[in-house]
PDB file of N, H, CA, C and O in Angstrom:
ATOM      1  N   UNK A   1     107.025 140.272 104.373  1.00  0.00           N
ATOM      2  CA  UNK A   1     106.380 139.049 104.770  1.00  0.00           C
ATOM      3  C   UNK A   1     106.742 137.956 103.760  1.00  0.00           C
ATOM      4  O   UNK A   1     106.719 138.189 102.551  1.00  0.00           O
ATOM      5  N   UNK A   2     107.132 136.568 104.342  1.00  0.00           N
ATOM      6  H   UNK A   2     107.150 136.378 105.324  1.00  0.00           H
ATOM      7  CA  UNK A   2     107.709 135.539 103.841  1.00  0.00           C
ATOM      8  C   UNK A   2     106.164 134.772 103.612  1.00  0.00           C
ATOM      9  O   UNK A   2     105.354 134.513 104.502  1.00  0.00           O
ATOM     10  N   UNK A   3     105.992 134.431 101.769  1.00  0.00           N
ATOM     11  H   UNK A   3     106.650 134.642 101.046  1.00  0.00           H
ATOM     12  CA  UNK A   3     104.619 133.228 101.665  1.00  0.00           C
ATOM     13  C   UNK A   3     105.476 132.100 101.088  1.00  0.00           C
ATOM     14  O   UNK A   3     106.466 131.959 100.370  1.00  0.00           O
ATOM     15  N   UNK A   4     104.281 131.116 102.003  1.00  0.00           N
ATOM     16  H   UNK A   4     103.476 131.230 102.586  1.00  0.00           H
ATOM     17  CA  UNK A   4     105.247 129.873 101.452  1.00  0.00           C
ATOM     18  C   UNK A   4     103.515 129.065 101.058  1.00  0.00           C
ATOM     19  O   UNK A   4     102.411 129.053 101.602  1.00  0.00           O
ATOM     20  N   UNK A   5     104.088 128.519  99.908  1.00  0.00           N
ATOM     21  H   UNK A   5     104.986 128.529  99.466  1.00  0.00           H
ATOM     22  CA  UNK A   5     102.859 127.797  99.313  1.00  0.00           C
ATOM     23  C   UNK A   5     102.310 126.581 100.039  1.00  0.00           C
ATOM     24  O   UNK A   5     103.098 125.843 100.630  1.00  0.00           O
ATOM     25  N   UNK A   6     101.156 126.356 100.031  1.00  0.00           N
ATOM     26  H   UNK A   6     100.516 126.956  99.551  1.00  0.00           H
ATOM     27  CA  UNK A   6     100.248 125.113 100.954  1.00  0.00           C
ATOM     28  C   UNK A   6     101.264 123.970 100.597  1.00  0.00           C
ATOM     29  O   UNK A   6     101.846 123.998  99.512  1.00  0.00           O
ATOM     30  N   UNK A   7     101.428 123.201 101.292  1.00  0.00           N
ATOM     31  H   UNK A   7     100.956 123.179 102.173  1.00  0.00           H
ATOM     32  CA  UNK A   7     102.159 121.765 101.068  1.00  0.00           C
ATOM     33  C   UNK A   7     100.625 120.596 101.247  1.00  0.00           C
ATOM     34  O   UNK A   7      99.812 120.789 102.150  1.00  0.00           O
ATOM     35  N   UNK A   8     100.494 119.624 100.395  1.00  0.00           N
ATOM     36  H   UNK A   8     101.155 119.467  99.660  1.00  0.00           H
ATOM     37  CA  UNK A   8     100.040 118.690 100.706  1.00  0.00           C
ATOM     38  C   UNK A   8      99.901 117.716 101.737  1.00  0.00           C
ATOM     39  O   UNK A   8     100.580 116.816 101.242  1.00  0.00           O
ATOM     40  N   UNK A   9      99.473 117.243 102.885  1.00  0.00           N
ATOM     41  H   UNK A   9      98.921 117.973 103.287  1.00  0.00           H
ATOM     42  CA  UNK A   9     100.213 116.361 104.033  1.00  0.00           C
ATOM     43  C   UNK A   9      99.205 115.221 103.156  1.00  0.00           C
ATOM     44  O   UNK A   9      98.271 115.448 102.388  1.00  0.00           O
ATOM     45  N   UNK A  10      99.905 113.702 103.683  1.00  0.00           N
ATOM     46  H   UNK A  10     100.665 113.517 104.307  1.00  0.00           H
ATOM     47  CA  UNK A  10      99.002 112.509 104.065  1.00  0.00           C
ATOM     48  C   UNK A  10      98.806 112.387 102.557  1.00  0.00           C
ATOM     49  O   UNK A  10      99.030 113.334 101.804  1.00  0.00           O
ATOM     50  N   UNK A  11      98.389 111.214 102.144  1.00  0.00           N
ATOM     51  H   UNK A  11      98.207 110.445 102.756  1.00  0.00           H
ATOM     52  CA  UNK A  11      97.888 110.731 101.016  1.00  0.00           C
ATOM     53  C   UNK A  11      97.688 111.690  99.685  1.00  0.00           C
ATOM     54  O   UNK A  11      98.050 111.409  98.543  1.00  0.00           O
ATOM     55  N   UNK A  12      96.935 113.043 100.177  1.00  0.00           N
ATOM     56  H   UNK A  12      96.641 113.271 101.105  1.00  0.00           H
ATOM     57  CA  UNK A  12      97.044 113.593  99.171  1.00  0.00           C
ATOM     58  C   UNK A  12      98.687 114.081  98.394  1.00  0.00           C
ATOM     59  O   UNK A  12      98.843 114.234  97.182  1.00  0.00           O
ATOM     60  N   UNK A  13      99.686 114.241  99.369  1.00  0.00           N
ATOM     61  H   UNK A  13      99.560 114.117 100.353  1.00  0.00           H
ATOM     62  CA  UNK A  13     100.805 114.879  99.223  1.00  0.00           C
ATOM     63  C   UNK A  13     102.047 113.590  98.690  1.00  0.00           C
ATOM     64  O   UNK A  13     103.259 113.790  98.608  1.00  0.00           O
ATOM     65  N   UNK A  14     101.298 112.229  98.370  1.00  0.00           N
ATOM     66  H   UNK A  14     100.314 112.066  98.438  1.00  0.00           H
ATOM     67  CA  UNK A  14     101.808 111.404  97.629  1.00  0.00           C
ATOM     68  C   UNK A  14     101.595 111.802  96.092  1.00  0.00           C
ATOM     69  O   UNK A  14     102.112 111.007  95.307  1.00  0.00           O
ATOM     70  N   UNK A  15     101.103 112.604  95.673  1.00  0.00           N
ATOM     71  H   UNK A  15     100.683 113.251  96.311  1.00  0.00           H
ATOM     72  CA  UNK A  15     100.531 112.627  94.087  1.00  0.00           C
ATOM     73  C   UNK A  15     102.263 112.946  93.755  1.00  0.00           C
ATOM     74  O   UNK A  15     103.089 113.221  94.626  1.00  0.00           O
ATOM     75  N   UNK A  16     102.512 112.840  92.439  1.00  0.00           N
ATOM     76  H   UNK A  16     101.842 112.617  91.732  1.00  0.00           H
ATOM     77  CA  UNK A  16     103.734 112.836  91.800  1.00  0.00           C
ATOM     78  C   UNK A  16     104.865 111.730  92.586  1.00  0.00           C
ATOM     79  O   UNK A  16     106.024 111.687  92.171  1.00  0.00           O
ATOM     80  N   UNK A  17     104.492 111.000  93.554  1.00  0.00           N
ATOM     81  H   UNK A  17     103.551 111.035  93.891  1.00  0.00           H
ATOM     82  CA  UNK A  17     105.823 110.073  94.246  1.00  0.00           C
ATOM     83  C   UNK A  17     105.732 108.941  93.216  1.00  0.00           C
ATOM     84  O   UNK A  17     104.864 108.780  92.358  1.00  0.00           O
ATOM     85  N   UNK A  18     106.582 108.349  93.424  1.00  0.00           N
ATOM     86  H   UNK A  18     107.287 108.480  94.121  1.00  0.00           H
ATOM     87  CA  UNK A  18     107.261 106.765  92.799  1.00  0.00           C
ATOM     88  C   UNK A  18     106.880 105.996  93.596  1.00  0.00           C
ATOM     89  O   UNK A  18     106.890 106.125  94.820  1.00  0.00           O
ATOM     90  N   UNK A  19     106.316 104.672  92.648  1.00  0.00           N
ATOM     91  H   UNK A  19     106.308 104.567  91.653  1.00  0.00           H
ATOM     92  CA  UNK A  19     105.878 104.009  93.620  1.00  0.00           C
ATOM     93  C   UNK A  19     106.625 102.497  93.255  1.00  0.00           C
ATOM     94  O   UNK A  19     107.512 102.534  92.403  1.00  0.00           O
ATOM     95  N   UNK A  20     106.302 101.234  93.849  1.00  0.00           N
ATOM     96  H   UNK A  20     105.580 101.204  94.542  1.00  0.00           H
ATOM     97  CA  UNK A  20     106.816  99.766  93.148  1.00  0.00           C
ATOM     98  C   UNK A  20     105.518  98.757  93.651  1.00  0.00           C
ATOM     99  O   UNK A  20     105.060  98.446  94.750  1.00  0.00           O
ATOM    100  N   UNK A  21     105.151  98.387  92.082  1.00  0.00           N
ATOM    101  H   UNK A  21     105.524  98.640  91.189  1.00  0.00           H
ATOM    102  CA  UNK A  21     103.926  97.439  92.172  1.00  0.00           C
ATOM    103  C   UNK A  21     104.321  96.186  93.007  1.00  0.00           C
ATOM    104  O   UNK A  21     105.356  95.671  92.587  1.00  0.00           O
ATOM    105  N   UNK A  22     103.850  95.657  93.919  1.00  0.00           N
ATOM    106  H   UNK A  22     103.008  96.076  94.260  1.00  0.00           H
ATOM    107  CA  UNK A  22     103.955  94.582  94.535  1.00  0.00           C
ATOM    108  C   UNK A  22     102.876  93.504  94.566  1.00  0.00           C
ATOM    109  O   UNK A  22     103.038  92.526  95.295  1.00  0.00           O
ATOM    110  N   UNK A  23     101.600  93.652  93.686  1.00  0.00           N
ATOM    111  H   UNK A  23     101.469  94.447  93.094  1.00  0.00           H
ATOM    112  CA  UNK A  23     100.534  92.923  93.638  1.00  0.00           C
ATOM    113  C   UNK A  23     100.020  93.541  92.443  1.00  0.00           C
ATOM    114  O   UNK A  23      99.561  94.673  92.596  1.00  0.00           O
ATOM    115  N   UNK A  24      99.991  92.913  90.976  1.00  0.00           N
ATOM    116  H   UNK A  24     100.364  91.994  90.852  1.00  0.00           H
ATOM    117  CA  UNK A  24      99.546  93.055  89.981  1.00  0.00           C
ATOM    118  C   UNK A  24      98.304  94.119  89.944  1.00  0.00           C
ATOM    119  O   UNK A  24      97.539  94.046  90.905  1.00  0.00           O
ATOM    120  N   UNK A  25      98.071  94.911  89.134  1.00  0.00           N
ATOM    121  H   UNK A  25      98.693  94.970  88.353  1.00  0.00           H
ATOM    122  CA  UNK A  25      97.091  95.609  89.547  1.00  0.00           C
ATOM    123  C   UNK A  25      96.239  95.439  87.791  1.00  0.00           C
ATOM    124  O   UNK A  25      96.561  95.843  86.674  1.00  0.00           O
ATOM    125  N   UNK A  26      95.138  94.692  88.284  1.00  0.00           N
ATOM    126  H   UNK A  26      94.877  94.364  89.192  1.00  0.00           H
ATOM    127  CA  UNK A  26      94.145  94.698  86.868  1.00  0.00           C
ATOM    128  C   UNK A  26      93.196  95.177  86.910  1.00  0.00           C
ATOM    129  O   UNK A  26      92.109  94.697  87.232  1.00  0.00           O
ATOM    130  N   UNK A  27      93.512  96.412  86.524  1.00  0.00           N
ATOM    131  H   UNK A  27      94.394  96.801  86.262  1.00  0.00           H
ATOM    132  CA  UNK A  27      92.120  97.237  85.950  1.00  0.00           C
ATOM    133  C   UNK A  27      91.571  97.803  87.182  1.00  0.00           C
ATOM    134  O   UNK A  27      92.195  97.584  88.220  1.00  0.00           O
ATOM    135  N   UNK A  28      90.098  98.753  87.242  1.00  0.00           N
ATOM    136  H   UNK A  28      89.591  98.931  86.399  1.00  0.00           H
ATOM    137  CA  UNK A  28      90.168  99.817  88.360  1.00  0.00           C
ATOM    138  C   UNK A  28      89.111  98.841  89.059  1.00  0.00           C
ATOM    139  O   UNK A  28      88.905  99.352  90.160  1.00  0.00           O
ATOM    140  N   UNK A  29      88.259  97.550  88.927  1.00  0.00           N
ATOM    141  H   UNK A  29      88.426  97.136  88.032  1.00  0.00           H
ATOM    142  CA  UNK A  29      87.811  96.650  89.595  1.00  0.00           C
ATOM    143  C   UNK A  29      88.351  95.803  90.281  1.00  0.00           C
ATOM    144  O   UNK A  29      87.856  95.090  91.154  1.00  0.00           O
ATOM    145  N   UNK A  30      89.747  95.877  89.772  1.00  0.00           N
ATOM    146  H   UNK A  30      90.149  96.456  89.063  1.00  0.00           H
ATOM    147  CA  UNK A  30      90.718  94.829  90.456  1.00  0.00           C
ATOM    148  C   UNK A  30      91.983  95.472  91.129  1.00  0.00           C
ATOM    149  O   UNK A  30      93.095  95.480  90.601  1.00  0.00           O
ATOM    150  N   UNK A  31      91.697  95.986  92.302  1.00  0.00           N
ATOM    151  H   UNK A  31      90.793  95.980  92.731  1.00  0.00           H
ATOM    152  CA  UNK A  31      93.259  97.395  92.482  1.00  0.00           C
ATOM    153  C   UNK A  31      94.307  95.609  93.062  1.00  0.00           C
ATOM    154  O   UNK A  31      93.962  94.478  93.403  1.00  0.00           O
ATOM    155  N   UNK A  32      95.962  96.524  92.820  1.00  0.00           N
ATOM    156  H   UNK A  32      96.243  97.443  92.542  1.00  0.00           H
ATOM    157  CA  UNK A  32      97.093  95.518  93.265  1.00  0.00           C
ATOM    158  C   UNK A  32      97.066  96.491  94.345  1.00  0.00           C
ATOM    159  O   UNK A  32      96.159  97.144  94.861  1.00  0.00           O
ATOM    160  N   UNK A  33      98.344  96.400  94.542  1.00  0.00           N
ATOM    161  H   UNK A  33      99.081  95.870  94.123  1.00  0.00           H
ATOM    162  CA  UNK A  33      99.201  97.260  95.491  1.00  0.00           C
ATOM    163  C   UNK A  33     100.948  97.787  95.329  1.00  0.00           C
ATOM    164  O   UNK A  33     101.921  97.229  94.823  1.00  0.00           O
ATOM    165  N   UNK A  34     100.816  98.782  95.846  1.00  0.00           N
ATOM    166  H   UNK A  34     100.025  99.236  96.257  1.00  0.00           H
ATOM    167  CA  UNK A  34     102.110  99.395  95.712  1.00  0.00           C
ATOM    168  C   UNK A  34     103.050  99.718  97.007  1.00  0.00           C
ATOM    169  O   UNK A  34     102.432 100.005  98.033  1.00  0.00           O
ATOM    170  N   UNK A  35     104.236  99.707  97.063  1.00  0.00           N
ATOM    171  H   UNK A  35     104.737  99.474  96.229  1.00  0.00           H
ATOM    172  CA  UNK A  35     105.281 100.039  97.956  1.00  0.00           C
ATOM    173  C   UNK A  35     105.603 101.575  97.891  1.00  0.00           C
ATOM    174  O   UNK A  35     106.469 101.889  97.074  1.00  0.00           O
ATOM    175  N   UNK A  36     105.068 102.511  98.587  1.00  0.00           N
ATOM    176  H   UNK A  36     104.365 102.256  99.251  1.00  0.00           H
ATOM    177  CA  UNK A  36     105.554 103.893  98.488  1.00  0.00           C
ATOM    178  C   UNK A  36     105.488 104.400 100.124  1.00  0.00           C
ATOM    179  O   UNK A  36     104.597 104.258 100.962  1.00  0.00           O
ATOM    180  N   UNK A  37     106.689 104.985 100.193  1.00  0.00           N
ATOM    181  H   UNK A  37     107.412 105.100  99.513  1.00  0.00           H
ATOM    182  CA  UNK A  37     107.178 105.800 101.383  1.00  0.00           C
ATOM    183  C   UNK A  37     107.077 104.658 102.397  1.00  0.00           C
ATOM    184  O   UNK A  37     106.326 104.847 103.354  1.00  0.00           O
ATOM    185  N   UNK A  38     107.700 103.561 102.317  1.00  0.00           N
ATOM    186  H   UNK A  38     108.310 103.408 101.539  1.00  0.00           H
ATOM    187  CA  UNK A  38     107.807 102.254 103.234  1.00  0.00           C
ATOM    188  C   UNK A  38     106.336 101.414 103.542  1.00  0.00           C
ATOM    189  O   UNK A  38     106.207 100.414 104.247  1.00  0.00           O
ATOM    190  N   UNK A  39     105.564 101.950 102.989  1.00  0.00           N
ATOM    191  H   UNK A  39     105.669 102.763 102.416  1.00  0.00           H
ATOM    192  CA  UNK A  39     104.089 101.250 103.046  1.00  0.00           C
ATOM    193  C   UNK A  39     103.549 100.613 101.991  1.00  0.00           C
ATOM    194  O   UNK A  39     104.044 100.890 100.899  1.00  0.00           O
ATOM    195  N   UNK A  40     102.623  99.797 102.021  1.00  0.00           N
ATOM    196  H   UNK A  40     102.221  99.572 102.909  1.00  0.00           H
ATOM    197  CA  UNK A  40     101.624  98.985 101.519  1.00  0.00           C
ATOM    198  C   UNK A  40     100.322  99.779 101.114  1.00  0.00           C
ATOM    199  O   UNK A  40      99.514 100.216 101.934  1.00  0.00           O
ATOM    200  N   UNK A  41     100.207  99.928  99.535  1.00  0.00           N
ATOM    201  H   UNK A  41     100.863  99.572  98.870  1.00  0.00           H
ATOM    202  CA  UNK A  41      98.739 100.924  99.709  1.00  0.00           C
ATOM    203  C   UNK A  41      97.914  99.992  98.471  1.00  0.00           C
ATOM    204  O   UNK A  41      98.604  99.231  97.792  1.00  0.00           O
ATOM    205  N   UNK A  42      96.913 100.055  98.297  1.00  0.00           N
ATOM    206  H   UNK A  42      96.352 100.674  98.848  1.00  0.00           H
ATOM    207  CA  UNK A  42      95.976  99.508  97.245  1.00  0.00           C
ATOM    208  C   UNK A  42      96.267 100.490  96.262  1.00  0.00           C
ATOM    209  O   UNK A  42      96.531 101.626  96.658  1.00  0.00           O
ATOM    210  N   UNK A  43      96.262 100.163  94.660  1.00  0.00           N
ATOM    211  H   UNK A  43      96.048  99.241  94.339  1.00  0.00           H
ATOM    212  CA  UNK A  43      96.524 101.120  93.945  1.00  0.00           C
ATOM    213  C   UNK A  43      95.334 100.620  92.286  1.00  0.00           C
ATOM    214  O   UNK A  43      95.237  99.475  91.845  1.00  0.00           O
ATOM    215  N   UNK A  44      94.872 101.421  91.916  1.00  0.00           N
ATOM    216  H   UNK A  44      94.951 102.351  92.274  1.00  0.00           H
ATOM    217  CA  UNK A  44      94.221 101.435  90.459  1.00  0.00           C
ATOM    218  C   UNK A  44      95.105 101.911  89.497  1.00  0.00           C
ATOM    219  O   UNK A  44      96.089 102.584  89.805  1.00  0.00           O
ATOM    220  N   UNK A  45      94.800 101.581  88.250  1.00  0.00           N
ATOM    221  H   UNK A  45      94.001 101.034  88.000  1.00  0.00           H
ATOM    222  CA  UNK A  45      95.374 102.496  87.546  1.00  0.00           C
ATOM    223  C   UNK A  45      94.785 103.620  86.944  1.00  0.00           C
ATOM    224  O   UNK A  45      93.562 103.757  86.952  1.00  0.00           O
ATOM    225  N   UNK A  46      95.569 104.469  86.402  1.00  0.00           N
ATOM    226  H   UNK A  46      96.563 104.358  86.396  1.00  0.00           H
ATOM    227  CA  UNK A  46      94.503 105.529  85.501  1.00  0.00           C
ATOM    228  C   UNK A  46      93.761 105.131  84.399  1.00  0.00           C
ATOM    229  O   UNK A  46      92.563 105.247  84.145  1.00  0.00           O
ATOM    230  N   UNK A  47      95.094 104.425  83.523  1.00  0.00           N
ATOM    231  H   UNK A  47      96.068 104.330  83.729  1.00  0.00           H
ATOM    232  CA  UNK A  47      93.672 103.572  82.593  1.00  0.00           C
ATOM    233  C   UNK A  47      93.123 102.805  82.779  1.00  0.00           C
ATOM    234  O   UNK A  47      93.587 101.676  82.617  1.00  0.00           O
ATOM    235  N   UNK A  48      91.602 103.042  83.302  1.00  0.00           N
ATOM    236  H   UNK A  48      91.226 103.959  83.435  1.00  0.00           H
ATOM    237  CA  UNK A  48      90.988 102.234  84.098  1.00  0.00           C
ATOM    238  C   UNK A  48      90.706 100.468  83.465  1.00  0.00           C
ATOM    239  O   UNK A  48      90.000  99.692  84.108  1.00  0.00           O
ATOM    240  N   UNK A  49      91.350 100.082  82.212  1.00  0.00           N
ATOM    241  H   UNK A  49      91.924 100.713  81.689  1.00  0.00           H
ATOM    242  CA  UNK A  49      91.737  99.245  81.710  1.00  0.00           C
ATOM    243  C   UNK A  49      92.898  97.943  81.483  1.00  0.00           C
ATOM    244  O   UNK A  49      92.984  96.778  81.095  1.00  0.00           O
ATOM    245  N   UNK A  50      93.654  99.021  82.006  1.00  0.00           N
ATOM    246  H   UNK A  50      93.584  99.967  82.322  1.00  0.00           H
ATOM    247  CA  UNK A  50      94.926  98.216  81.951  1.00  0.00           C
ATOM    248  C   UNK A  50      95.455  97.741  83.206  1.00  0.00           C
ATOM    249  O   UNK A  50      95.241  98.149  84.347  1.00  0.00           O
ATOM    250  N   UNK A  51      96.426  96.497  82.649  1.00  0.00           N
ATOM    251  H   UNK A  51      96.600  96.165  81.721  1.00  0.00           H
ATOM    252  CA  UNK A  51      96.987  95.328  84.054  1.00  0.00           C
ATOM    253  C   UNK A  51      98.734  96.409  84.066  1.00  0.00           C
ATOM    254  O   UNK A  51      99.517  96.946  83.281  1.00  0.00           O
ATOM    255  N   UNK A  52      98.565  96.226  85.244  1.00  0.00           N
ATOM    256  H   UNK A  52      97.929  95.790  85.882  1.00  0.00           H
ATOM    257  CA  UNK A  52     100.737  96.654  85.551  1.00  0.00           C
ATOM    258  C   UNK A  52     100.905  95.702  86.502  1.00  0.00           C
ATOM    259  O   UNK A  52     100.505  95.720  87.666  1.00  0.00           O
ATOM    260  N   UNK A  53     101.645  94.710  85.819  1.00  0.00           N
ATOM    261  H   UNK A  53     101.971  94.696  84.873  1.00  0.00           H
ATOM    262  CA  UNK A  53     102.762  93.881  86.172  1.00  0.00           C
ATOM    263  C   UNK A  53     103.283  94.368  87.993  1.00  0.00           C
ATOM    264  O   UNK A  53     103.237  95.497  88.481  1.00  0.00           O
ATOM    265  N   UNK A  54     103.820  92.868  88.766  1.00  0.00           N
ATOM    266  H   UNK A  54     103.857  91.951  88.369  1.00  0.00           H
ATOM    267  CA  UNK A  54     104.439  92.930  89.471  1.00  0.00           C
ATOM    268  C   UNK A  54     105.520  93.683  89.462  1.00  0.00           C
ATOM    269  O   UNK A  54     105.470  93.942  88.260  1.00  0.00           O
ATOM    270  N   UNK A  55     106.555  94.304  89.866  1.00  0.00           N
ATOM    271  H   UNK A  55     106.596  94.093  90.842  1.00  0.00           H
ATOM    272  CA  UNK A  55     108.180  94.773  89.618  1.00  0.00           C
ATOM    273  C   UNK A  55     107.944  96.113  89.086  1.00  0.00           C
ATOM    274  O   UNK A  55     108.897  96.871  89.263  1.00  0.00           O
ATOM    275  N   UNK A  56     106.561  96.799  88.259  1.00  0.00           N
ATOM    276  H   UNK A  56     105.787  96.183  88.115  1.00  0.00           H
ATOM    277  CA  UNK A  56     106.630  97.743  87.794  1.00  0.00           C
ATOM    278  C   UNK A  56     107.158  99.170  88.426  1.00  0.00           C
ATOM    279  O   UNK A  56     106.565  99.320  89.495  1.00  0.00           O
ATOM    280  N   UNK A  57     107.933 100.133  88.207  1.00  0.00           N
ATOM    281  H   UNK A  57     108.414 100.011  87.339  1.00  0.00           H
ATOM    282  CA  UNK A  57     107.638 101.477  88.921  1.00  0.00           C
ATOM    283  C   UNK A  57     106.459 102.069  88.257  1.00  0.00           C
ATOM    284  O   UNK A  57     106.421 102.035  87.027  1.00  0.00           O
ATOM    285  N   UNK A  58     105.212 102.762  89.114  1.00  0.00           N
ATOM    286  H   UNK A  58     105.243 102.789  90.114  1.00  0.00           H
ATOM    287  CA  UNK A  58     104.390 103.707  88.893  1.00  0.00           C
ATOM    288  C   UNK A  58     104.676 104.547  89.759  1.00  0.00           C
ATOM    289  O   UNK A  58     105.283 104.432  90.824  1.00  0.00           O
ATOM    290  N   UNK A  59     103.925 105.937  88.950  1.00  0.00           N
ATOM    291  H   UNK A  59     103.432 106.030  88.085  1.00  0.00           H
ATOM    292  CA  UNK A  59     104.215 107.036  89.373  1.00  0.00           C
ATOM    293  C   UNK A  59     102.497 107.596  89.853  1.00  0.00           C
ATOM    294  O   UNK A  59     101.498 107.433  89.154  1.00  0.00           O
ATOM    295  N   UNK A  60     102.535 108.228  91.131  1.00  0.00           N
ATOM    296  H   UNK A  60     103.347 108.360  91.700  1.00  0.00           H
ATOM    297  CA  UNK A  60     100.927 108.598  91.458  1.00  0.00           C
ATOM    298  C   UNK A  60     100.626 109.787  90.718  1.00  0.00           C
ATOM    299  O   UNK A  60     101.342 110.711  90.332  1.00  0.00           O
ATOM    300  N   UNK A  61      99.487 109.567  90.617  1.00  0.00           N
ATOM    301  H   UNK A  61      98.905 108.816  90.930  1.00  0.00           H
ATOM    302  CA  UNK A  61      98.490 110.494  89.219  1.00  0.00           C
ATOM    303  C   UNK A  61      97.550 110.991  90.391  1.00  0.00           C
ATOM    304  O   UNK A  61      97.273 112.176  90.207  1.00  0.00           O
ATOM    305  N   UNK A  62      96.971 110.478  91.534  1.00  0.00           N
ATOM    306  H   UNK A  62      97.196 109.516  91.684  1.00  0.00           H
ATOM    307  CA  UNK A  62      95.632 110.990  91.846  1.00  0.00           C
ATOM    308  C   UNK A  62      95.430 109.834  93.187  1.00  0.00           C
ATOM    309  O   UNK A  62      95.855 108.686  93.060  1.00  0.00           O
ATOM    310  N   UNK A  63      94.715 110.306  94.495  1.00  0.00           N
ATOM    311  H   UNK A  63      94.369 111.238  94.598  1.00  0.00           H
ATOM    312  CA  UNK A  63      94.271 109.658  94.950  1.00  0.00           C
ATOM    313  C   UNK A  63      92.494 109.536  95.358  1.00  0.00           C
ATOM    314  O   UNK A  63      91.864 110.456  95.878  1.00  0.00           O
ATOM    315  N   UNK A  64      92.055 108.517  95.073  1.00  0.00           N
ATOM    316  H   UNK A  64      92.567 107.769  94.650  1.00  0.00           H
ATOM    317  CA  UNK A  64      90.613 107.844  94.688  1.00  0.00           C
ATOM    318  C   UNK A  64      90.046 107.252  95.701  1.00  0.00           C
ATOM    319  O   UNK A  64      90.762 106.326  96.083  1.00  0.00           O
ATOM    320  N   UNK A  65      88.851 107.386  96.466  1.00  0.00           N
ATOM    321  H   UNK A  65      88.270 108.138  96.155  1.00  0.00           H
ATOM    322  CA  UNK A  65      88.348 106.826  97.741  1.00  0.00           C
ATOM    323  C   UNK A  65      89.229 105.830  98.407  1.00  0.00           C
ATOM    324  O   UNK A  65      89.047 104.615  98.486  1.00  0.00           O
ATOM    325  N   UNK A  66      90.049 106.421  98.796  1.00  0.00           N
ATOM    326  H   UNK A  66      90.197 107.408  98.733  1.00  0.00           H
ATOM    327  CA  UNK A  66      91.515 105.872  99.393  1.00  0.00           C
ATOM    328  C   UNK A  66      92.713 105.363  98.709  1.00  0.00           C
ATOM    329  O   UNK A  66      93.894 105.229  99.028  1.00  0.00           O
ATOM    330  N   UNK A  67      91.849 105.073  97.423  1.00  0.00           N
ATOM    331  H   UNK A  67      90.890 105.182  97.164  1.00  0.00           H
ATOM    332  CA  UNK A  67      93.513 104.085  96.261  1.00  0.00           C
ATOM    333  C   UNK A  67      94.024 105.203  95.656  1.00  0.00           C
ATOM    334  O   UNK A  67      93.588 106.316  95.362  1.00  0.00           O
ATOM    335  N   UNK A  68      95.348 104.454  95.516  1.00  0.00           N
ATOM    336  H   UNK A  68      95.702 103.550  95.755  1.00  0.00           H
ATOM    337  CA  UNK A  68      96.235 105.417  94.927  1.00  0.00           C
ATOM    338  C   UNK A  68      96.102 105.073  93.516  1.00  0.00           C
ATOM    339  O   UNK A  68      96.100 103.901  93.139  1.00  0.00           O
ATOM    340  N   UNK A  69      95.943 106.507  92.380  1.00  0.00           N
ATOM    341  H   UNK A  69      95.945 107.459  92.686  1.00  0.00           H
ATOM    342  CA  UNK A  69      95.509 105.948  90.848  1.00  0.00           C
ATOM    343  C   UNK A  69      97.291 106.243  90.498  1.00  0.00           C
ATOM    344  O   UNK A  69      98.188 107.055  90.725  1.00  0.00           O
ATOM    345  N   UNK A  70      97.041 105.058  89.853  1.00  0.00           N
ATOM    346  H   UNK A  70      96.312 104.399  89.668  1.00  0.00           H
ATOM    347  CA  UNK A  70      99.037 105.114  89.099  1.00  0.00           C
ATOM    348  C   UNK A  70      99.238 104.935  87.629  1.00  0.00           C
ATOM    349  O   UNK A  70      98.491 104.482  86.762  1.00  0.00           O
ATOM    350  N   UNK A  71     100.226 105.325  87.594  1.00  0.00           N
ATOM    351  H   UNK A  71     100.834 105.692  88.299  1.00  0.00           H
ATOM    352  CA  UNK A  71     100.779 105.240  85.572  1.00  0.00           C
ATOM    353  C   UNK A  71     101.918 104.694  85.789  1.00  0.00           C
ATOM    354  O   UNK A  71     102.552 105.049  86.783  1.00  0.00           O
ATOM    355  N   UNK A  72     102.394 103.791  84.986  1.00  0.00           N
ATOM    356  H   UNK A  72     101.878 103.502  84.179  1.00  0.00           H
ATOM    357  CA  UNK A  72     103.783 103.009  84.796  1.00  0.00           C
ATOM    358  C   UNK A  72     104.737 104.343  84.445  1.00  0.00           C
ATOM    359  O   UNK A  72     104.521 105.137  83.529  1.00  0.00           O
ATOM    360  N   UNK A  73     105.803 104.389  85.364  1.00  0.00           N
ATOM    361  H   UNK A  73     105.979 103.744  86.108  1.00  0.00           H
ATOM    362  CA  UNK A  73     107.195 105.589  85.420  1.00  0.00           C
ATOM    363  C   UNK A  73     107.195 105.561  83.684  1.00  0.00           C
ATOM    364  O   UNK A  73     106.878 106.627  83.158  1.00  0.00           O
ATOM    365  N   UNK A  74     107.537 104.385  82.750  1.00  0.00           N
ATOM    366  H   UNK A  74     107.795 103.519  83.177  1.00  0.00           H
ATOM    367  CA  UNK A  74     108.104 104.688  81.507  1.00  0.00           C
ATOM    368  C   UNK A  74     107.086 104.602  80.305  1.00  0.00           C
ATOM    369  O   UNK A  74     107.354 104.192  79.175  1.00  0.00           O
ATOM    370  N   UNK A  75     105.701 105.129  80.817  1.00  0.00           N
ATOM    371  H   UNK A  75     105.483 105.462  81.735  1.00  0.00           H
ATOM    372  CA  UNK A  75     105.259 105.537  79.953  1.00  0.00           C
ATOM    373  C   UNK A  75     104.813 106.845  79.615  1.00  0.00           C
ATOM    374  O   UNK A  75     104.320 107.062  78.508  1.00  0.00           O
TER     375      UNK A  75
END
């Protein structure tokens, strides 16, 4: 017998994708937005402190009552 491990579908199965900030994202009161898998999603960051710049790549960490939580690719 062939096991093949659960795959993620839908939002959850974005965690680890690349994403591109398209709306500044300041802080987890203020979500931007990101460009991932041809869509538009609201995004926080993980440090629930910090601003990421327009142009940034983030990478998904977690998804949060619908937002996607992100970390800048080069940090």
């Amino acid at each position: 017998m062939n096991r093949v491990g659960t795959m993620l579908n839908g939002v959850q199965g974005m965690i680890g994708d690349t994403a591109l900030v398209t709306r500044a994202i300041q802080g987890e009161h203020h979500p931007g937005r990101v460009r991932a898998r041809g869509e538009e999603w609201f995004a926080i960051p993980l440090d629930p402190g910090l601003t990421i710049e327009i142009g940034t790549n983030v990478i998904v960490a977690d998804v949060e009552r619908g937002l996607l939580v992100v970390y800048a690719a080069d940090t």
